[in-house]
C-alpha positions as CSV (number, residue, x, y, z in Angstrom):
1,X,31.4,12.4,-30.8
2,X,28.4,12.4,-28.8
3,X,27.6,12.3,-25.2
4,X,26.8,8.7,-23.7
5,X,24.5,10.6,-21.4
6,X,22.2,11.7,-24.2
7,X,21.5,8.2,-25.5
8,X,18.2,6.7,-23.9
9,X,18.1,4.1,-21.0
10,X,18.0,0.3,-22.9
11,X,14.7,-0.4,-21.4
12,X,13.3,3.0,-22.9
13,X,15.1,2.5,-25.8
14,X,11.8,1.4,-28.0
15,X,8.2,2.8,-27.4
16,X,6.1,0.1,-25.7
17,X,9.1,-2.4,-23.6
18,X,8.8,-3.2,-20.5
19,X,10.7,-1.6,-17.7
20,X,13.6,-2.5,-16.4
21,X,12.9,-5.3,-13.6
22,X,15.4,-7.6,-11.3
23,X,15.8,-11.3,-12.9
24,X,13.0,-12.3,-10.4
25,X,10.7,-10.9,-7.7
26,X,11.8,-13.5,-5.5
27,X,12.6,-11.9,-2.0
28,X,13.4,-15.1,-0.2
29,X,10.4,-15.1,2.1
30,X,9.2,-18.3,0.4
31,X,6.3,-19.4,1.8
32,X,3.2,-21.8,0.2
33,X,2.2,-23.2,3.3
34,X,-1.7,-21.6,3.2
35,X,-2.2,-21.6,-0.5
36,X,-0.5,-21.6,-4.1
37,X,1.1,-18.3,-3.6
38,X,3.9,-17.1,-2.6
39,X,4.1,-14.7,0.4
40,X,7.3,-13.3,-0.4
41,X,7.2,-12.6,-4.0
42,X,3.4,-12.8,-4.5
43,X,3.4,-15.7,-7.4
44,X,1.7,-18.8,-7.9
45,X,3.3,-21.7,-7.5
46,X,3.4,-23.0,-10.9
47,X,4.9,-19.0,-11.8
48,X,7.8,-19.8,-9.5
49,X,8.5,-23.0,-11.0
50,X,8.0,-22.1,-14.9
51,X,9.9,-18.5,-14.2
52,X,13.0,-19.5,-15.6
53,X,11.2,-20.8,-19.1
54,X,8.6,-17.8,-19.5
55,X,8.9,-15.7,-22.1
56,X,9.6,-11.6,-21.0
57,X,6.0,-10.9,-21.8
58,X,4.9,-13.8,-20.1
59,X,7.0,-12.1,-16.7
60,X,5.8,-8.7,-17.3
61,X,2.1,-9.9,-16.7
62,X,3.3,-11.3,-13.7
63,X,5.4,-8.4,-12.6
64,X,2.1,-6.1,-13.1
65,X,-0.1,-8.3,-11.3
66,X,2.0,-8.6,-8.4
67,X,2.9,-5.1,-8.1
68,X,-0.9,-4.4,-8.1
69,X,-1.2,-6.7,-5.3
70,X,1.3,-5.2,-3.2
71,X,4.2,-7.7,-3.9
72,X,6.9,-8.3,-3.5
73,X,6.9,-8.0,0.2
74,X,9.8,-8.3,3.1
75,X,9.8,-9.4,6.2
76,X,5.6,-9.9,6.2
């Protein structure tokens, strides 16, 4: 019988997935009030509304380009 502990994480299961990320990057500091992002999570307005229909590819672009941009942020 093997060890559980020897079996790879599920995200690094496969060469080439995407990490493992939260459901969202929603941080509930919603705000849109200067622009079409969000200050909180750091997506576009049409992001937070499509998020629950996107495809995981579709989030991991987002999830990079945020993260690039310093998002998500707390209390800012």
């Amino acid at each position: 019988m093997s060890d559980p502990r020897d079996k790879p994480a599920p995200a690094q299961a496969a060469a080439g997935t995407a990490p493992q990320r939260p459901d969202t990057p929603c941080v509930a500091v919603c705000s849109t009030t200067f622009d079409d992002v969000c200050r909180g999570c750091g997506r576009t307005v049409a992001e937070v509304a499509n998020w629950v229909s996107m495809t995981a590819e579709q989030k991991e672009r987002v999830w990079e380009r945020i993260l690039a941009q310093g998002y998500p942020r707390r209390n800012t």
